[in-house]
C-alpha positions as CSV (number, residue, x, y, z in Angstrom):
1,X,36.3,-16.7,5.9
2,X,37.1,-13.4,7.7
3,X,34.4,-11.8,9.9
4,X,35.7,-9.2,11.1
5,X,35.5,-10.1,14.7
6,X,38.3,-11.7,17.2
7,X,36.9,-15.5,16.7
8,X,37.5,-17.7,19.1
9,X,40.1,-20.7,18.8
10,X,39.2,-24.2,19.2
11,X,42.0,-26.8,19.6
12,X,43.0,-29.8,18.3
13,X,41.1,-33.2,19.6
14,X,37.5,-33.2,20.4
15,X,34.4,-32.3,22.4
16,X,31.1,-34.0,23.5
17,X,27.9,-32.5,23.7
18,X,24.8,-33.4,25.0
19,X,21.3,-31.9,24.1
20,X,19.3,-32.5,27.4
21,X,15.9,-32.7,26.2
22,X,12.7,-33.9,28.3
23,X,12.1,-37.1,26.5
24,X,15.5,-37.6,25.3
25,X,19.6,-37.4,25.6
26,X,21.4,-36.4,22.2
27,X,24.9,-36.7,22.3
28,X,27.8,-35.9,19.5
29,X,31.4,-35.8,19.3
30,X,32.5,-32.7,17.3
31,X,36.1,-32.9,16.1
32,X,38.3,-29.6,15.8
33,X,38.0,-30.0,12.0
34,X,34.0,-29.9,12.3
35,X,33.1,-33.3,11.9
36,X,30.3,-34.4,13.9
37,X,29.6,-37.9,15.0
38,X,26.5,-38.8,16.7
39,X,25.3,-42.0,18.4
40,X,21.6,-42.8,19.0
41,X,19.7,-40.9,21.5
42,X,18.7,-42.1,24.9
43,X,15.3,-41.8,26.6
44,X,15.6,-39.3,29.5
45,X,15.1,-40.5,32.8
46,X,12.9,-38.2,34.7
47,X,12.7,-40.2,37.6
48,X,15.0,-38.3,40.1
49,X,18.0,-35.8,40.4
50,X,20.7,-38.8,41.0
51,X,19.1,-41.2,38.3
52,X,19.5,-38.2,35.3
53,X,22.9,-37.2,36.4
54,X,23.8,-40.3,36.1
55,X,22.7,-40.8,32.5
56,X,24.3,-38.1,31.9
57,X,27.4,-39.7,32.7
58,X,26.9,-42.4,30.9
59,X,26.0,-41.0,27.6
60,X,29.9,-39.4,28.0
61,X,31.2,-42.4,29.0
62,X,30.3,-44.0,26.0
63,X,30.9,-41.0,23.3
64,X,34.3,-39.4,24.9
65,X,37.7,-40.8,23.6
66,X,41.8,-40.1,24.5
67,X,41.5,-37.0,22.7
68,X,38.4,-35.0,24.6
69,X,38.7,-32.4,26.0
70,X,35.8,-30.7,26.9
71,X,32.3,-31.8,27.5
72,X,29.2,-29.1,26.4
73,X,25.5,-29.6,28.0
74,X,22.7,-28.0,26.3
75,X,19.6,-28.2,29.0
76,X,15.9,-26.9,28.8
77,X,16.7,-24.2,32.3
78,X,17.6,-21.0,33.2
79,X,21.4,-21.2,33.9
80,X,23.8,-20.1,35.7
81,X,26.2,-19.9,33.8
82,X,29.6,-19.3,36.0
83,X,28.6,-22.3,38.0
84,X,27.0,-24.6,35.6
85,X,23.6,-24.3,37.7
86,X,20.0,-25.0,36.5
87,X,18.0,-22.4,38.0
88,X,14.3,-23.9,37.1
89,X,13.6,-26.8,35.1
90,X,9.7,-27.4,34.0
91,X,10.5,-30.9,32.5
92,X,13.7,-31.9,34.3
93,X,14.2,-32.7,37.6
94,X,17.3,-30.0,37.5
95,X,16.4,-27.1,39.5
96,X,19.2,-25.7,41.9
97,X,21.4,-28.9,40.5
98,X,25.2,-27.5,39.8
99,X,25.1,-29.9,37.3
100,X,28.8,-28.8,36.0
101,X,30.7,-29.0,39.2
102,X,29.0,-32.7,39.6
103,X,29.9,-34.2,36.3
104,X,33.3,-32.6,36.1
105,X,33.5,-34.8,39.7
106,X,32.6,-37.5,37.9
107,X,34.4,-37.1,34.3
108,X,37.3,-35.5,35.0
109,X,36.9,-33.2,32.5
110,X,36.1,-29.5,31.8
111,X,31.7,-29.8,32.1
112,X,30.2,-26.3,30.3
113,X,26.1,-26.3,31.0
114,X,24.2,-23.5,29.1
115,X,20.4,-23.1,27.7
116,X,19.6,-25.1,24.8
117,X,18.7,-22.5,22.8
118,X,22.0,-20.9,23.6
119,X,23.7,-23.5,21.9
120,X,21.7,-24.2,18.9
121,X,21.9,-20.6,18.5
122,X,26.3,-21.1,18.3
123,X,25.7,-24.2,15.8
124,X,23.7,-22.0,13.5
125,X,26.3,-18.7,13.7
126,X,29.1,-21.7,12.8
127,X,29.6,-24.2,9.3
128,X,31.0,-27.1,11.5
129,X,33.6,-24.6,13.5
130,X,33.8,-21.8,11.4
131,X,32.3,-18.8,12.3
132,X,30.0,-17.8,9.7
133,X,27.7,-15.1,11.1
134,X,29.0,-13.4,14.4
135,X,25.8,-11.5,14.9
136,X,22.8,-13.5,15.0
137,X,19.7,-13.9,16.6
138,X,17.7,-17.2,16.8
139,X,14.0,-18.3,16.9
140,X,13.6,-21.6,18.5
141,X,9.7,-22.3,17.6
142,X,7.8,-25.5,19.3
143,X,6.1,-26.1,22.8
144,X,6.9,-22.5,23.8
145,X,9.4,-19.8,22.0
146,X,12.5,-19.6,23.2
147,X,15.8,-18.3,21.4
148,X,19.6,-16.9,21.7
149,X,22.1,-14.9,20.9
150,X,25.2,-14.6,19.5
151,X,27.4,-11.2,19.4
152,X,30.8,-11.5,17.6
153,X,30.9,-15.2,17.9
154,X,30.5,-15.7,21.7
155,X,27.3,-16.1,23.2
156,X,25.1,-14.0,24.8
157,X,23.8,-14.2,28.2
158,X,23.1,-10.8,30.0
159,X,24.3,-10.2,33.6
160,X,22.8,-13.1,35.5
161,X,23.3,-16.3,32.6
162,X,19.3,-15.9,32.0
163,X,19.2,-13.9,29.2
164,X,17.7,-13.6,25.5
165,X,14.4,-15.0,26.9
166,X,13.1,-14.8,23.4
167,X,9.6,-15.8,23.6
168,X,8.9,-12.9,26.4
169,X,9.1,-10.1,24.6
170,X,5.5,-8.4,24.2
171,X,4.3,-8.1,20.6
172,X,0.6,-7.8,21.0
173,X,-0.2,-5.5,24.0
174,X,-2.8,-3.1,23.3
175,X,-1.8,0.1,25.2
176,X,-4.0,2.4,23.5
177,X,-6.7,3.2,26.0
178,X,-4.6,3.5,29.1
179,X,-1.8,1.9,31.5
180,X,-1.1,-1.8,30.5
181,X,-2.9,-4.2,32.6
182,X,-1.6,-6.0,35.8
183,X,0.7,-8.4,35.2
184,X,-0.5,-12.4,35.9
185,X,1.3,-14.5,38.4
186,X,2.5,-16.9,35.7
187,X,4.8,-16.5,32.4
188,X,4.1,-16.8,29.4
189,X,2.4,-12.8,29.9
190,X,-0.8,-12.0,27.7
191,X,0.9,-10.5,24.7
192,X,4.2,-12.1,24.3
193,X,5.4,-13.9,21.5
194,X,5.4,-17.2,23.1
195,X,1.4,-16.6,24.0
196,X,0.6,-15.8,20.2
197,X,3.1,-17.5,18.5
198,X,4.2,-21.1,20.1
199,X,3.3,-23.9,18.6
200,X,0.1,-25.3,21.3
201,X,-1.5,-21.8,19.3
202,X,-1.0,-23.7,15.8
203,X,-2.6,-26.9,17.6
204,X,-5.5,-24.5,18.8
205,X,-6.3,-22.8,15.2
206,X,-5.8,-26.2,13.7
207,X,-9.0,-27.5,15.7
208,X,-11.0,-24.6,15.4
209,X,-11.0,-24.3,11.8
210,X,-11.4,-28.2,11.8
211,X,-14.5,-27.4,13.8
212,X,-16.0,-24.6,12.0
213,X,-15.2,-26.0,8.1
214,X,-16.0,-29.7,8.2
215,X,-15.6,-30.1,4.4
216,X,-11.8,-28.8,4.8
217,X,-9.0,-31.2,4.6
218,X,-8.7,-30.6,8.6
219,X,-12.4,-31.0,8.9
220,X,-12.8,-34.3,6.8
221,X,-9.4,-35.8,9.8
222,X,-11.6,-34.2,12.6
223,X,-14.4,-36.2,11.2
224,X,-12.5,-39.3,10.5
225,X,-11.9,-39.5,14.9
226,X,-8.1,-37.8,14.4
227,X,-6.7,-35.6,16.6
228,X,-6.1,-32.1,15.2
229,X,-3.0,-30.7,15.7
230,X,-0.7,-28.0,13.7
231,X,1.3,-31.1,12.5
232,X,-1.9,-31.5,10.4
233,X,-2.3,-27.7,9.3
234,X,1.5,-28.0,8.0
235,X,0.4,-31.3,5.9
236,X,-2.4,-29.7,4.6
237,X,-0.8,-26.6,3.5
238,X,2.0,-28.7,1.9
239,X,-0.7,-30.5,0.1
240,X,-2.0,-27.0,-1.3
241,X,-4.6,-26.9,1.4
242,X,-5.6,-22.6,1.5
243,X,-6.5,-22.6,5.4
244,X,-3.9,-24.3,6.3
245,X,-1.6,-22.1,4.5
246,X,-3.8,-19.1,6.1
247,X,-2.8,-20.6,9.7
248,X,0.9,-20.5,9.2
249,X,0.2,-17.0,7.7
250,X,-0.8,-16.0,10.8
251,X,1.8,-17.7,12.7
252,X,4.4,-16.5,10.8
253,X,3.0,-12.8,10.7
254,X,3.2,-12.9,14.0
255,X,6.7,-14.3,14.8
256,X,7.8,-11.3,12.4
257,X,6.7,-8.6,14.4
258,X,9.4,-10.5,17.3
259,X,12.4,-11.1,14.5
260,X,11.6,-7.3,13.1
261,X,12.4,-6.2,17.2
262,X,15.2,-8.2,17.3
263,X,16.8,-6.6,14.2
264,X,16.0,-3.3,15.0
265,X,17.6,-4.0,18.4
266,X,20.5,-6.4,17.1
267,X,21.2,-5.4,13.6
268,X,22.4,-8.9,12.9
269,X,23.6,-10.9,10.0
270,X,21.2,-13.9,10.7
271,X,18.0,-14.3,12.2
272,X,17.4,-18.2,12.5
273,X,14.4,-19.8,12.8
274,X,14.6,-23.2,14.6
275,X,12.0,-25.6,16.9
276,X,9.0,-27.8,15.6
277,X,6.8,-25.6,13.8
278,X,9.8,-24.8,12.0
279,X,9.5,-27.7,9.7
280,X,6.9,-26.1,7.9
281,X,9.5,-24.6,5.7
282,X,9.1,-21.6,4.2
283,X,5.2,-21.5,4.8
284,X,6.5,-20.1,7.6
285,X,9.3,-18.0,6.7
286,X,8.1,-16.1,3.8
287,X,5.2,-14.3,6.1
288,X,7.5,-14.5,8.8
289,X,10.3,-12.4,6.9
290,X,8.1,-10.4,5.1
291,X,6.0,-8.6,8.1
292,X,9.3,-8.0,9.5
293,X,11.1,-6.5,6.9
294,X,7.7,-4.5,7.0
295,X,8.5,-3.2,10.6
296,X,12.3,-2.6,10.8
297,X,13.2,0.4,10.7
298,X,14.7,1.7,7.3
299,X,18.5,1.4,7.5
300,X,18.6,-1.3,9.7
301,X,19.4,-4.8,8.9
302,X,20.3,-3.9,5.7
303,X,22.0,-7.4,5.7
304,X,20.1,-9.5,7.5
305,X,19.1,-13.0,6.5
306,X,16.3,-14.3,7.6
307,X,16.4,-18.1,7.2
308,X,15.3,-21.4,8.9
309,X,17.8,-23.1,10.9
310,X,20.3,-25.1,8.9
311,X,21.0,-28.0,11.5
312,X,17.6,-29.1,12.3
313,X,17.8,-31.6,15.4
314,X,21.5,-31.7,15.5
315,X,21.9,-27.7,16.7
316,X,21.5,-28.8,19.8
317,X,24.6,-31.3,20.1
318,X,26.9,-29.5,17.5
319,X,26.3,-25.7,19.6
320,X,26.9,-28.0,23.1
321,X,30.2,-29.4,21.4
322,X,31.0,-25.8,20.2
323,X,30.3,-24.7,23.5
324,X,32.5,-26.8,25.1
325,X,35.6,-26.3,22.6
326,X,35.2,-22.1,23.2
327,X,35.0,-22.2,27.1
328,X,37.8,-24.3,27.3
329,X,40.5,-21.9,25.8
């Protein structure tokens, strides 16, 4: 496929990625021809610095062979990107950690370290190593909203490594009666797309309406002693359940006002929408697409394509592989 765009070359053998996650280390071994092979996932060890690292080096112990030649981390942190550096870390013990010049100590290999929704935004712009999209924007929807970006095939990540902070972006800031209001010490800010959007809000709207309609489908689980949770409001709208369906309405509405600023910003050929609460399918997508294609402005993103992400939990690993076959040219 032709693109348009100076796509970049990936050479012959293969690459290992690893999707750092806080309960868990995904790794794969993408092959030049787009193959991916994946063995199980490991529990992350939280423990210390020294004990993750060291899983870390395990996990590629076991998955590289003669022919790697580049290894791709995909961690929950702020990175530095020249330097392989975790800024912050909330769930890992990462921060400050120049976790590439470590493990290529330790490998003897070439280590690339980027965000993780960097990378599962390269899987999703990529069928195995093709580039298929070199313009998109991703939504990675679950504990908070993050998301990344992809401009003619190479990731994007501002002048310090930290950017496409997706979930930051304010969407529901009423300005209308004077200045905004001081900012709060703490992110997520009151108004941003992660604070109305994330998935702990679908948990919240879950147990309300649980609470105020007991003979609901959520209300008769509350009843029964179950936790309420949006995992429930997706079931229940699967099942043809109306409030839950009116809870990923509002969800979704609500993401769209983000994806319709990322077009008008981006113009891209794919928006993706990734994370947790993405598994609600397109109870999700279709108020999600439609309230943006409400606000974009006419012209723009003519040819955009608002989907769900293709690659599910393995965007992580495959755009941590990719990353690492990219860098290394």
């Amino acid at each position: 496929m032709t693109t348009g765009v100076d796509e970049p070359t990936i050479a012959e053998g293969d690459y290992v990625g690893l999707d750092v996650g806080g309960t868990k280390i995904a790794t794969g071994v993408l092959s030049s021809d787009g193959s991916l092979c994946e063995p199980a996932p490991v529990r992350t060890s939280r423990s210390s610095t020294e004990d993750l690292l060291d899983q870390m080096t395990e996990c590629v112990a076991a998955a590289r062979t003669p022919q790697t030649r580049a290894v791709g981390l995909g961690v929950p942190a702020p990175i530095e990107f020249a330097t392989g550096t975790a800024k912050s870390a909330v769930n890992l013990p990462l921060k400050d950690t120049p976790v590439k010049t470590i493990l290529e100590d330790r490998l003897g290999l070439p280590v690339f370290v980027d965000n993780d929704a960097n990378v599962a935004a390269l899987a999703e712009a990529h069928d195995g190593t093709v580039l298929v999209a070199p313009h998109l924007v991703m939504f990675t929807v679950g504990t908070g909203v993050g998301g990344g970006i992809v401009i003619g095939g190479r990731t994007f990540r501002g002048s310090t490594g930290s950017g496409a902070e997706m979930g930051h972006m304010i969407v529901g800031m009423d300005l209308a009666d004077g200045p905004p209001p001081a900012p709060t010490e703490r992110f997520p800010q009151p108004g941003s797309l992660e604070i109305l959007a994330r998935g702990g809000v679908l948990d919240a709207m879950a147990r309300r309406s649980a609470e105020g309609h007991p003979d609901s489908p959520l209300g008769r689980r509350l009843a029964a002693g179950e936790e309420i949770t949006g995992h429930d409001a997706v079931e229940v709208a699967r099942e043809g359940d109306a409030e839950g369906a009116r809870l990923l309405r509002i969800l979704g509405e609500r993401l769209g006002i983000g994806i319709a600023t990322a077009i008008n910003i981006f113009d891209p050929d794919v928006v993706a929408i990734g994370g947790g609460v993405a598994t609600a399918g397109d109870l999700l997508l279709r108020p999600a697409a439609e309230t943006a294609r409400k606000f974009v402005l006419p012209g723009v993103g003519e040819q955009t394509d608002i989907r769900l992400a293709r690659y599910g939990v393995t965007s992580g690993v495959r755009g941590a592989a990719l990353l690492a076959a990219h860098e290394i040219d």
